[in-house]
C-alpha positions as CSV (number, residue, x, y, z in Angstrom):
1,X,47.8,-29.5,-66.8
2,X,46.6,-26.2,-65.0
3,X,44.5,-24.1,-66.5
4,X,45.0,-20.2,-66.4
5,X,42.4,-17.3,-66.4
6,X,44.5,-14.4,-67.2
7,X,43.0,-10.9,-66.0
8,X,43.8,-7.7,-66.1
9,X,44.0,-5.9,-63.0
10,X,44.1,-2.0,-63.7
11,X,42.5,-0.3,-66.5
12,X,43.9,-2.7,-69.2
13,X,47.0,-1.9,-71.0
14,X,48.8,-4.1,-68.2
15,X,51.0,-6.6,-70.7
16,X,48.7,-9.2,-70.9
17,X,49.5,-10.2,-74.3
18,X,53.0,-10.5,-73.5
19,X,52.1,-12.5,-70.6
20,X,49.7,-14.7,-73.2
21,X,52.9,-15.4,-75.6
22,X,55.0,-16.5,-72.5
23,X,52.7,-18.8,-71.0
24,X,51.2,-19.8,-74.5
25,X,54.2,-22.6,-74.8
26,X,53.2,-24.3,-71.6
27,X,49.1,-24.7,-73.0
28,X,47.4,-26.4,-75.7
29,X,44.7,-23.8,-76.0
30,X,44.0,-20.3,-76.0
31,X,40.8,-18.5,-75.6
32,X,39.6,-14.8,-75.7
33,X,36.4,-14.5,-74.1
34,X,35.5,-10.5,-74.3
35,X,35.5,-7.3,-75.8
36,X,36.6,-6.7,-79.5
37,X,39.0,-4.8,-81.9
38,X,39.1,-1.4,-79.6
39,X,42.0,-3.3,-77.7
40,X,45.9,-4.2,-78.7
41,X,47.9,-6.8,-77.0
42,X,51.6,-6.2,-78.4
43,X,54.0,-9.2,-78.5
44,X,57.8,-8.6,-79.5
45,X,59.4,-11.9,-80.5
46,X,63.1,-11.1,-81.2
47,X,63.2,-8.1,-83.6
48,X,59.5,-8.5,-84.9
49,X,56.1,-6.4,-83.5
50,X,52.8,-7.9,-83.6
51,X,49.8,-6.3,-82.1
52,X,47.2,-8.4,-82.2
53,X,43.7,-7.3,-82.0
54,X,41.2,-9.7,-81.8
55,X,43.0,-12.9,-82.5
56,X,45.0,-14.8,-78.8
57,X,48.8,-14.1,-78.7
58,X,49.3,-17.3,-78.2
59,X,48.5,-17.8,-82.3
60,X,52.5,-16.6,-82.7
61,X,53.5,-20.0,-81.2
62,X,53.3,-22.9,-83.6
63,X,51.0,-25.7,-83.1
64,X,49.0,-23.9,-80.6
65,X,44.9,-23.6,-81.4
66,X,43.4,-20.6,-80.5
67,X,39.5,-19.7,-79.7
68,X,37.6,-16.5,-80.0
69,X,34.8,-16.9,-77.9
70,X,30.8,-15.8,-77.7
71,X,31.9,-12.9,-75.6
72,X,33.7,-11.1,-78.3
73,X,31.8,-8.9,-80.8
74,X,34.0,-9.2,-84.1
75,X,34.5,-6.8,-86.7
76,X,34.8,-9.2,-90.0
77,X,36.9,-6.9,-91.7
78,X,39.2,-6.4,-88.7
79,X,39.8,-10.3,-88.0
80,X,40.9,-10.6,-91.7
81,X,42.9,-8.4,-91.8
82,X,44.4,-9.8,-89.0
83,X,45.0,-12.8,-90.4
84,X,46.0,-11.7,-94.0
85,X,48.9,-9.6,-91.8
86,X,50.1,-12.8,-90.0
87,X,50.0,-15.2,-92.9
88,X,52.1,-12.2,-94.6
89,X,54.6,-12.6,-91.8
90,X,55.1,-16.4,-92.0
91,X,52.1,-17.2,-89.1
92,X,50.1,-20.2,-90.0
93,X,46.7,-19.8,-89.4
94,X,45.0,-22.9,-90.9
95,X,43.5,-25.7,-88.7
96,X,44.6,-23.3,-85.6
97,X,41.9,-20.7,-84.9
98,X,38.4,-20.9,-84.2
99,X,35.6,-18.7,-84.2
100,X,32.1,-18.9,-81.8
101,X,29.2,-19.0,-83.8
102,X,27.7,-17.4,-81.2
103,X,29.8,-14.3,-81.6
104,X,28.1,-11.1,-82.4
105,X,29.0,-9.4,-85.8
106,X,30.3,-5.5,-85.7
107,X,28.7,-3.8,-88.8
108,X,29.1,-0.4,-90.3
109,X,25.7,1.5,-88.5
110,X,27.3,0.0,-85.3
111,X,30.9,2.7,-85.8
112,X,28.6,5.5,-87.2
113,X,26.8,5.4,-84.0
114,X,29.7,5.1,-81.9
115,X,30.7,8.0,-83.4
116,X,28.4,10.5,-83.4
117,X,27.3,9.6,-79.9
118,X,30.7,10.2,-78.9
119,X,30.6,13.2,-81.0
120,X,27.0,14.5,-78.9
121,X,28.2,14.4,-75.5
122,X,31.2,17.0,-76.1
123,X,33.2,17.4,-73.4
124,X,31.7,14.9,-71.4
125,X,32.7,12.1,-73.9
126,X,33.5,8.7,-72.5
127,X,36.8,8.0,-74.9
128,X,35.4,4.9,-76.9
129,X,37.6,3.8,-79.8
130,X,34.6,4.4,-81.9
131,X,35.0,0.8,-83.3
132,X,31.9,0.1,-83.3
133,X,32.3,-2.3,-80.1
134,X,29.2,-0.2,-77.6
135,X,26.5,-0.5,-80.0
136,X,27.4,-4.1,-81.0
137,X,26.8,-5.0,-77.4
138,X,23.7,-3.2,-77.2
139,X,21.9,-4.8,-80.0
140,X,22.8,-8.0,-78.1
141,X,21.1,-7.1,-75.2
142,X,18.7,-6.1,-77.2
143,X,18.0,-9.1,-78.7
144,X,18.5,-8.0,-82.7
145,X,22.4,-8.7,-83.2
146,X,23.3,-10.8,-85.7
147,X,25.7,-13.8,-85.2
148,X,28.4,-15.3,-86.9
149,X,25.7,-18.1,-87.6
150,X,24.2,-15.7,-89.1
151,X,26.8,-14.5,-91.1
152,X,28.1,-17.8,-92.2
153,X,24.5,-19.4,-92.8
154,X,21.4,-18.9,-94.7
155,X,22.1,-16.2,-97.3
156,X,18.5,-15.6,-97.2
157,X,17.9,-15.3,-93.6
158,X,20.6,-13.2,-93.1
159,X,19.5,-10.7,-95.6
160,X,16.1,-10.2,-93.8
161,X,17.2,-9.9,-90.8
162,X,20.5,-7.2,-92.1
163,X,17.5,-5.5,-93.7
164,X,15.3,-5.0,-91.1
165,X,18.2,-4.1,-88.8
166,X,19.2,-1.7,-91.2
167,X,15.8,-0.2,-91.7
168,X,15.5,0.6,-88.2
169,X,19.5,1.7,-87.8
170,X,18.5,4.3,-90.7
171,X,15.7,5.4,-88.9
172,X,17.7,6.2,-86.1
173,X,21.1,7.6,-87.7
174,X,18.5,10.0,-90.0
175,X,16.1,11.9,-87.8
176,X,17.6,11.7,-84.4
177,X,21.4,12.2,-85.3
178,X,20.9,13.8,-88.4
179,X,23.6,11.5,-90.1
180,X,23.4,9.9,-93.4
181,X,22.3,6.1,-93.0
182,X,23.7,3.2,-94.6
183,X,23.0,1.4,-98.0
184,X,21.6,-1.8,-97.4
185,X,22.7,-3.5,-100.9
186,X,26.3,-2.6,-100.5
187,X,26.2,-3.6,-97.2
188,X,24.8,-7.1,-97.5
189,X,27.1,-7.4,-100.2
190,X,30.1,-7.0,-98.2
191,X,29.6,-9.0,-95.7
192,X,28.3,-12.2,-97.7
193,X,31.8,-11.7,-99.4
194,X,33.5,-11.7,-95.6
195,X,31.1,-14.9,-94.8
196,X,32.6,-16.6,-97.7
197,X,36.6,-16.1,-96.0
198,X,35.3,-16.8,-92.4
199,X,33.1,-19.9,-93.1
200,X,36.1,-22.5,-92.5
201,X,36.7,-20.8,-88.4
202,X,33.6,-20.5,-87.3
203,X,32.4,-23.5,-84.8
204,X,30.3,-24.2,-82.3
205,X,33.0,-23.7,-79.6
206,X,31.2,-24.7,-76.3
207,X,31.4,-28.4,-77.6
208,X,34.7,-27.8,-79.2
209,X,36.3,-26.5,-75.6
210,X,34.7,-29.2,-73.1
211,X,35.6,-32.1,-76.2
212,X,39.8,-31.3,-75.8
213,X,39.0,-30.6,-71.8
214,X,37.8,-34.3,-71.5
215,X,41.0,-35.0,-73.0
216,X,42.3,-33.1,-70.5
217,X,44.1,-30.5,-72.9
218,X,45.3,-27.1,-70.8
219,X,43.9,-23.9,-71.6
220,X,45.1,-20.1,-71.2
221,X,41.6,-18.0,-71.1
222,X,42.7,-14.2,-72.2
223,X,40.5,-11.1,-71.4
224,X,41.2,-7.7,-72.8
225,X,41.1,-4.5,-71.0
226,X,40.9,-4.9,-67.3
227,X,38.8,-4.9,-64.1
228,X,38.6,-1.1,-63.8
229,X,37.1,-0.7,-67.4
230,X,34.4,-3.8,-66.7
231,X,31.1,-2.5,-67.0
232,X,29.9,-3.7,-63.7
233,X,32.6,-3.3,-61.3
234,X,34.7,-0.5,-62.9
235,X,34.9,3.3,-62.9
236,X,31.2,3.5,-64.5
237,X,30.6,5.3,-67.0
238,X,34.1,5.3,-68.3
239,X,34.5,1.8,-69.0
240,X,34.5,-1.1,-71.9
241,X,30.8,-2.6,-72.6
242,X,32.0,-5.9,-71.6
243,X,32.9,-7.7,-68.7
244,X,37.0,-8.0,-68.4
245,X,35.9,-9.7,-65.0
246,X,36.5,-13.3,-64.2
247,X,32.7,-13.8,-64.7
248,X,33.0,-13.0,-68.6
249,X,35.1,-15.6,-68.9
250,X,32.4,-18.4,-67.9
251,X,30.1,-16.2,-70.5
252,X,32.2,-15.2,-73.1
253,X,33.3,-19.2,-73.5
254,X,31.2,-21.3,-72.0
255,X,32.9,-22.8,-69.1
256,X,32.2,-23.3,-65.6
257,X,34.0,-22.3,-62.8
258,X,35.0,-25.7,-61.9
259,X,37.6,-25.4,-64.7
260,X,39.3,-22.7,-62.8
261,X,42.8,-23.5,-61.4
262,X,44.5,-20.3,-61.2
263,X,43.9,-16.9,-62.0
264,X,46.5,-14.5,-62.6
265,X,46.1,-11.0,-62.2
266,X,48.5,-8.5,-64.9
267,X,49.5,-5.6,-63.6
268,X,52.0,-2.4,-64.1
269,X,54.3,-1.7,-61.9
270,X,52.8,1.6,-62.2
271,X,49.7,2.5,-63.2
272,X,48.5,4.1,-66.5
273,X,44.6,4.5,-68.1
274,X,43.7,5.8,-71.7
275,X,40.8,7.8,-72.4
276,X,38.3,9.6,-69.9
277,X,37.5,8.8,-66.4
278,X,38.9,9.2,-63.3
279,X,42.6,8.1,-62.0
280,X,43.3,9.0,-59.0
281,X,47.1,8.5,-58.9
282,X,47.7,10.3,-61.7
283,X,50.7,12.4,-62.6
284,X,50.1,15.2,-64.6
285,X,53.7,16.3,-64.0
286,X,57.8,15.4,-65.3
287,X,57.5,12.3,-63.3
288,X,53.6,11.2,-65.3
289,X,55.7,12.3,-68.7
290,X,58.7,10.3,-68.1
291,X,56.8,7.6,-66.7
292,X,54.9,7.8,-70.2
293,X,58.2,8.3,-72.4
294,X,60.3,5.7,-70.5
295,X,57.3,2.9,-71.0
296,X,56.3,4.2,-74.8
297,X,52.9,4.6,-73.2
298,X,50.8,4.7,-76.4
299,X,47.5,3.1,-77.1
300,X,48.2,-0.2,-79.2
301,X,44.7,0.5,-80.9
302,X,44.3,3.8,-81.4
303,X,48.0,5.4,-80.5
304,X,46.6,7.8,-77.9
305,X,49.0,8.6,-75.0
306,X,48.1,7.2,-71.8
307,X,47.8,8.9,-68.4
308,X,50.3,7.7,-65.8
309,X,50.8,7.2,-62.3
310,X,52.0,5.8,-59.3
311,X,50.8,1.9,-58.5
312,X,47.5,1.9,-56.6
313,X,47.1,-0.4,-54.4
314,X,43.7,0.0,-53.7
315,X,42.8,-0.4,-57.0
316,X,44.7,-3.8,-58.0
317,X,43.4,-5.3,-54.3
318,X,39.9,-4.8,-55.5
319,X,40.3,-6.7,-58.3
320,X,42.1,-9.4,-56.4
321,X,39.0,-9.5,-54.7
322,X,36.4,-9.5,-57.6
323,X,38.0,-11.7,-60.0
324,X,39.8,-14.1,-56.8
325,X,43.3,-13.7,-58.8
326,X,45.5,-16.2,-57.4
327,X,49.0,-14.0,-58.1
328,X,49.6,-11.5,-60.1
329,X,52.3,-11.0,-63.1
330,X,54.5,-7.4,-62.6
331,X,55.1,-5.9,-65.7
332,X,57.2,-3.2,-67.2
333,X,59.3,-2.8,-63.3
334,X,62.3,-1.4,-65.7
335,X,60.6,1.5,-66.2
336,X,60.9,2.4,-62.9
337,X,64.5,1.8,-62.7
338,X,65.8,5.5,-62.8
339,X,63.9,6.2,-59.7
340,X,65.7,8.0,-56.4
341,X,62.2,7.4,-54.8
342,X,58.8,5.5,-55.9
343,X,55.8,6.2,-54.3
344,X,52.8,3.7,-53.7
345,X,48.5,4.4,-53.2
346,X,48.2,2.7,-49.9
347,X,45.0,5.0,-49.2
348,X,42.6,7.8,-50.2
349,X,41.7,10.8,-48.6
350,X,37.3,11.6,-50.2
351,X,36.4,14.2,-48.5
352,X,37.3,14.6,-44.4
353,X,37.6,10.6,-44.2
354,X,40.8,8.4,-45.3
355,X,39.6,5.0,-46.7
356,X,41.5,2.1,-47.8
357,X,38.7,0.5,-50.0
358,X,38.5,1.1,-53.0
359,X,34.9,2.9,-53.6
360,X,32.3,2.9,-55.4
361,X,32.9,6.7,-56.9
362,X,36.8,7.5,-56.8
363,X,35.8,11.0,-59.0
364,X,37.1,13.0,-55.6
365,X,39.7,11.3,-53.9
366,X,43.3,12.3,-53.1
367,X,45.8,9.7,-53.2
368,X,47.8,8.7,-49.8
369,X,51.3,7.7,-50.4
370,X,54.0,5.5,-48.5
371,X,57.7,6.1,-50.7
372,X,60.0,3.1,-51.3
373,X,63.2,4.0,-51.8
374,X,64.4,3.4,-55.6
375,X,67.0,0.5,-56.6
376,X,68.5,3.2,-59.2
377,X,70.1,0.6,-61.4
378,X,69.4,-1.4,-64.8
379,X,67.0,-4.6,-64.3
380,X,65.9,-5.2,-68.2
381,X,69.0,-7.2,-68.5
382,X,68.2,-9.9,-65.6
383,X,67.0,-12.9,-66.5
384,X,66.4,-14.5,-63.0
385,X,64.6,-13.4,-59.9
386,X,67.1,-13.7,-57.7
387,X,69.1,-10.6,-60.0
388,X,67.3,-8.2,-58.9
389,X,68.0,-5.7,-57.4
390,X,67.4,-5.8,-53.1
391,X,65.6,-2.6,-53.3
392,X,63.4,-3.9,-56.3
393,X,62.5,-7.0,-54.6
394,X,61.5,-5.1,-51.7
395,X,59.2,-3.2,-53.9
396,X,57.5,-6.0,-54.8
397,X,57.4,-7.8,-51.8
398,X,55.5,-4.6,-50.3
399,X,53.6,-5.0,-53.5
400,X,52.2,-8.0,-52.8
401,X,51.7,-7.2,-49.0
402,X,49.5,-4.3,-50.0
403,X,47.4,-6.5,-53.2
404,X,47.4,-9.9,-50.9
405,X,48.1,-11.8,-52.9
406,X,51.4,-13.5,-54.2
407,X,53.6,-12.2,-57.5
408,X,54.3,-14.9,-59.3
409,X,55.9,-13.3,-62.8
410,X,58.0,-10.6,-63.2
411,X,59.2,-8.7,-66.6
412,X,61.4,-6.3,-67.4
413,X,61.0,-5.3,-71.0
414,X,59.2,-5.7,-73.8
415,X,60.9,-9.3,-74.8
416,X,59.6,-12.7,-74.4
417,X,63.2,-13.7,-72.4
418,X,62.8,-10.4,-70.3
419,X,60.4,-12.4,-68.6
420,X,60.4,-14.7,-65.7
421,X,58.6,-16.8,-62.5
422,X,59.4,-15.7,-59.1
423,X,56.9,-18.6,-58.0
424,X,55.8,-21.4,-60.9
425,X,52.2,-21.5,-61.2
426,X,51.4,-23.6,-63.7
């Protein structure tokens, strides 16, 4: 069977963990490969909510197995509680999740600094979840993280090395933020106690992914965030420390490219971004707050309100291009349903020249507009593609016509049967 990278093309907050639990069913395995517990993927599965953190969706199917790879830094705490919420509601976890002992471990200095850096560049903050999630990946580049191995391993090595990362955290925290360091004993004790609940995940995953892919298992490879928050190729500095990119999937699990057979691409059919940085379509008007109202556009993670805007085609084409998506899945197209008129980013206007590339700075361009007339009828009780509306497939057939690429899923709501292919790709 096919396996599926699964990226998201906007700022994250597409739907990609709705698209996870809908395509979870058709695969045998599930693997995040980036970023930590600053992101939410929501599932709702009949009447119930999950919002899952750092665990795959794909965990609320039975039998599934799901993978957290080396590209995710993990907050211990966080992942148990995770899974002490899902056992509570009936979700086996045993024998079905595994955890990459190459995984870098979040610790308390890590959120204090993500704090009151935060705190120190005032109005020119960046909008980090302060989770820690920053710092954890700069002590990897740095070369003086600690691992899950580490965690889960030699008691004794893992209390030098927590020590002498402490030692020079405190150093740090003290006399250049003038913030109260951390206490070493209470620390180490803490964590030895998480060690002790983790032990029985933690694996090497490499081997444990190309072992089921020479028995030709299927996998569903999950990113969170999206392209425009990747470190590399998105709206730098206001981005994730990760790479939501196709090329964090390769090393954030392990794989080669060669086990690529389609990448999807999740998108709004709208856009929306959360935190600082720029937008270009954004709308700080009625239309941005109904857009917001209509799709309950709240952080998952942190409940902040997110900006909203027209699609931007510019935007979701230059992801198509970085991470070679394949087609992409339309979310949330109900929202627009109450629209006379919708308007779509074909171009920007930066300064005395109009460009249809999406740049490397977008901090001063004015969006250029085409307006698609509006279908101005229900579509979140349609179960089929061929319901729509006319008008709404002509939306996103100029959709796709602007991205290049195919749309191969549409939904229209927040359930898993409000959901459905317009082309099968798996």
């Amino acid at each position: 069977m096919a396996n599926v990278f699964l990226i998201g093309a906007q700022w994250g907050d597409e739907g990609k963990g709705k698209i996870v639990d809908f395509l979870s069913s058709k695969k045998d395995i599930i693997v995040r490969f980036q970023g930590g517990n600053n992101a939410g993927h929501t599932v709702n599965i009949e009447e119930k909510k999950f919002v899952l953190h750092l665990i795959p969706s794909g965990i609320l199917h039975k039998n599934k197995i799901c993978v957290i790879g080396c590209g995710v830094v993990i907050d211990p705490k966080a992942l148990l509680d995770e899974i002490d919420e899902l056992t509570q509601r009936g979700i086996d976890i045993n024998n079905r999740l595994k955890v990459s002992a190459r995984a870098h471990v979040i610790f308390p200095y890590h959120k204090i600094l993500d704090n009151v850096k935060e705190k120190k560049r005032g109005s020119d903050m960046i909008g980090t979840t302060c989770r820690g999630i920053g710092p954890a990946y700069v002590d990897k580049a740095m070369r003086m993280g600690l691992r899950m191995h580490d965690l889960v391993g030699d008691k004794e090595i893992f209390y030098k090395k927590l020590k002498q990362n402490i030692k020079e955290k405190n150093v740090l925290l003290e006399k250049v933020f003038e913030t109260e360091g951390v206490d070493f004993e209470s620390v180490y004790k803490e964590y030895i106690e998480y060690a002790e609940k983790l032990r029985k995940y933690v694996c090497d995953v490499v081997s444990y992914i190309h072992n089921n892919a020479e028995e030709e298992k299927s996998f569903l490879f999950e990113g969170a965030q999206g392209t425009l928050l990747d470190v590399d190729f998105g709206t730098y500095p206001y981005v994730t420390s990760s790479h939501p990119t196709i090329g964090g999937t390769f090393t954030g699990c392990g794989v080669s490219p060669k086990y690529v057979d389609n990448v999807l691409g999740i998108a709004k059919a709208y856009t929306t971004r959360v935190g600082k940085g720029p937008f270009v379509t954004e709308l700080n008007d009625e239309i941005g707050k109904n857009l917001q109202e209509k799709g309950r556009e709240f952080g998952a993670t942190t409940g902040r309100p997110r900006r909203c805007g027209w699609f931007d085609a510019l935007a979701v084409r230059y992801a198509v291009r970085v991470n070679g998506i394949d087609s992409l899945a339309i979310t949330k197209l109900d929202i627009l349903d109450g629209f006379k008129e919708i308007k779509i980013c074909t171009s920007y206007k930066c300064g005395d020249k109009v460009i249809d590339q999406f740049p490397v700075d977008v901090t001063n361009c004015i969006p250029q507009y085409e307006t698609i007339e509006g279908w101005n009828s229900p579509t979140d009780n349609i179960r089929d593609y061929k319901d729509l509306p006319e008008k709404a497939v002509k939306y996103i057939n100029r959709l796709s016509e602007l991205t290049g690429v195919k749309i191969s899923i549409v939904s229209v709501g927040a359930k898993r049967q409000q959901t459905f292919f317009k082309d099968m790709i798996l």
